[in-house]
C-alpha positions in Angstrom: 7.8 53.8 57.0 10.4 55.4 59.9 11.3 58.3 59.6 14.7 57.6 58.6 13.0 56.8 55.3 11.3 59.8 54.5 13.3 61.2 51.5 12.3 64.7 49.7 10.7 66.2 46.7 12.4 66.4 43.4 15.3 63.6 44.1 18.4 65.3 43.1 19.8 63.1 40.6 23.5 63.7 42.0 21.9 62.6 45.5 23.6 60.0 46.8 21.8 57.3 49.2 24.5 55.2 51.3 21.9 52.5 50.6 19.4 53.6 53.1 16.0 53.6 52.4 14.4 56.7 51.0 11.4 57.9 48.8 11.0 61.0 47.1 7.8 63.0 45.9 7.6 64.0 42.1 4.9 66.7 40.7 3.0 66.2 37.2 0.5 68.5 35.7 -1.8 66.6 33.7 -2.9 69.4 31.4 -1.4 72.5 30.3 1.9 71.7 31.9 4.9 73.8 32.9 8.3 72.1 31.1 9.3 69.1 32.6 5.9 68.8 35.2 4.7 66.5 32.2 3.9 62.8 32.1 7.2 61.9 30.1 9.1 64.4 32.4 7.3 62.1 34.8 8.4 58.9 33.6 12.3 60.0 33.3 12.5 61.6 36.9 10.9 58.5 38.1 12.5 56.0 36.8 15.8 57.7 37.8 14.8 57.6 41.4 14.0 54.1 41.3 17.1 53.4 39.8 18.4 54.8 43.3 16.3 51.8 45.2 14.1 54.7 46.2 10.0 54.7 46.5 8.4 57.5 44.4 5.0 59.2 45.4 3.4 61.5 43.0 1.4 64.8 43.4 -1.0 64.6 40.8 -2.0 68.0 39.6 -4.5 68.9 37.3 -2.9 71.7 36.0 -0.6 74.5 37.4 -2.5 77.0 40.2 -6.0 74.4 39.9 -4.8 71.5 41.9 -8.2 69.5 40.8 -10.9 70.4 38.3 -12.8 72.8 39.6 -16.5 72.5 41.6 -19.3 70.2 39.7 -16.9 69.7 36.4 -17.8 66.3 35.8 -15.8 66.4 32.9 -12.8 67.6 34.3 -12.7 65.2 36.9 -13.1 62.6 34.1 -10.4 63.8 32.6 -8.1 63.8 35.8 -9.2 60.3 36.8 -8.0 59.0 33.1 -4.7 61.2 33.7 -4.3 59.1 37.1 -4.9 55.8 35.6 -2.3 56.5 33.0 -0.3 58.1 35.0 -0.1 54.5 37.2 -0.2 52.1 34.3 3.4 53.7 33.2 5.4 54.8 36.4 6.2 52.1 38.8 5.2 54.5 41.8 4.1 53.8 45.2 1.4 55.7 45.8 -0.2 59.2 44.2 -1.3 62.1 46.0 -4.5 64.1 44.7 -3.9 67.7 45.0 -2.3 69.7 47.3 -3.8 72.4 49.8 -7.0 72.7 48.2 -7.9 75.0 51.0 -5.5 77.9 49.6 -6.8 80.2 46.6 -3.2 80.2 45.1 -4.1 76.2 44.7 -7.0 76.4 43.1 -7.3 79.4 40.7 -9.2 81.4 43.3 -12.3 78.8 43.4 -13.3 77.6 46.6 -13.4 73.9 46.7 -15.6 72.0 49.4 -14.2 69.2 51.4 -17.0 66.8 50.0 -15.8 67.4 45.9 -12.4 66.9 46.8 -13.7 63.4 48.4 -16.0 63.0 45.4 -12.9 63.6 42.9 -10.5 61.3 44.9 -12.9 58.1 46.8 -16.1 58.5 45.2 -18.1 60.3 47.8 -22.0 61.1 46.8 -21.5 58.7 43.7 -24.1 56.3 43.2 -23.0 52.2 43.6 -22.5 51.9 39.9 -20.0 54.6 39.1 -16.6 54.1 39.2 -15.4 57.5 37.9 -13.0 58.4 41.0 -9.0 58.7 41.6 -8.9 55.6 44.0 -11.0 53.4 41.5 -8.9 54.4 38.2 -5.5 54.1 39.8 -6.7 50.1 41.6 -8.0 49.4 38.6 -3.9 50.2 36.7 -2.3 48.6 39.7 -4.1 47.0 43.2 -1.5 47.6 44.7 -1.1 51.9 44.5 -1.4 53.6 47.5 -3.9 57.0 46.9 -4.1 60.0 49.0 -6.2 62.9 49.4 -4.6 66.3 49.2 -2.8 67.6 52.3 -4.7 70.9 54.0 -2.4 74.2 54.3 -2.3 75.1 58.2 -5.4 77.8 58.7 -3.5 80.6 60.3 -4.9 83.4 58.3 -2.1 83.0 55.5 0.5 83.1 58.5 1.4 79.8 59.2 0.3 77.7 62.1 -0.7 80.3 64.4 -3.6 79.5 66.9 -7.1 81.2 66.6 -8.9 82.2 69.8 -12.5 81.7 68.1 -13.0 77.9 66.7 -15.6 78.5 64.1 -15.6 76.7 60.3 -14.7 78.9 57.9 -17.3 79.6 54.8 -15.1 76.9 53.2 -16.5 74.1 55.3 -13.2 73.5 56.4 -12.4 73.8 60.0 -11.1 76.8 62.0 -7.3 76.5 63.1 -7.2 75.4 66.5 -10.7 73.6 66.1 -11.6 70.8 68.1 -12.7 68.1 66.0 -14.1 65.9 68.3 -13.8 62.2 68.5 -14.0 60.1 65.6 -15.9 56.9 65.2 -14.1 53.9 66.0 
């Protein structure tokens, strides 16, 4: 998508296009929502952004200040991956978004959440080959076609932005240092 596409969150519903192409990113709690952050809140803002000609992306939380269940609740992330696949079966959305900064405190109730259950919630990771109980899986299974993204990382300045560290070592979090060198990934 160029840039020239990229539209904003919450679509203004006075917001007028021109007839380019835009998109716009909607919120939804899935339990114990604020007003309006609610599936059928959901539904409404969405179809009035596609009735712009716009895309929609959703940010799919699980509920306000705990972006995904919380470490080793397997039945929270059951719940969240039903919430997902209805959530997909009624909007006509591009693509969902699991989470947002689960690397922030203020996103996740104060837990820390390792990189691999935010992989687990969202693709499956550590799964065995017969369970299906994942984000990606329960949206593809609604609609093949859905785009599904992890959450985005907040920048690792401290809590001050993007500012560069001079030591690159991984936080207790398992998530890296700001500034870290990651290396090469495998082709």
């Amino acid at each position: 998508m160029p840039l020239e596409a990229i539209g904003s969150h919450w679509m203004n519903p006075d917001r007028q296009l021109y007839g380019r192409k835009s998109c716009a990113v909607e919120l939804v709690y899935l339990n114990d929502p604020l007003p309006g952050f609610d599936l059928a809140a959901l539904k409404q803002r969405v179809d009035m952004v596609r009735a712009k000609g716009a895309d929609v992306w959703v940010r799919v939380d699980w509920r306000p200040r705990q972006v995904l269940p919380p470490m080793e609740d397997e039945a929270g992330v059951f719940d969240y991956v039903q919430g997902v696949q209805q959530l997909v079966a009624e909007n006509n959305v591009r693509g969902i978004i699991c989470g947002n900064e689960v690397n922030l405190h203020t996103e996740t109730n104060g837990a820390e959440i390792q990189p691999w259950w935010v992989a687990r919630i969202v693709h499956g990771h550590q799964l065995e080959s017969d369970r299906t109980d994942c984000a990606y899986q329960f949206a593809k299974t609604a609609r093949p076609s859905i785009q599904v993204l992890a959450p985005p990382v907040a920048p690792l300045g401290g809590g001050t932005g993007c500012r560069r560290r001079r030591h690159h070592r991984s936080h207790s979090s398992g998530w890296p240092a700001a500034g870290a060198r990651l290396g090469k990934l495998p082709v």
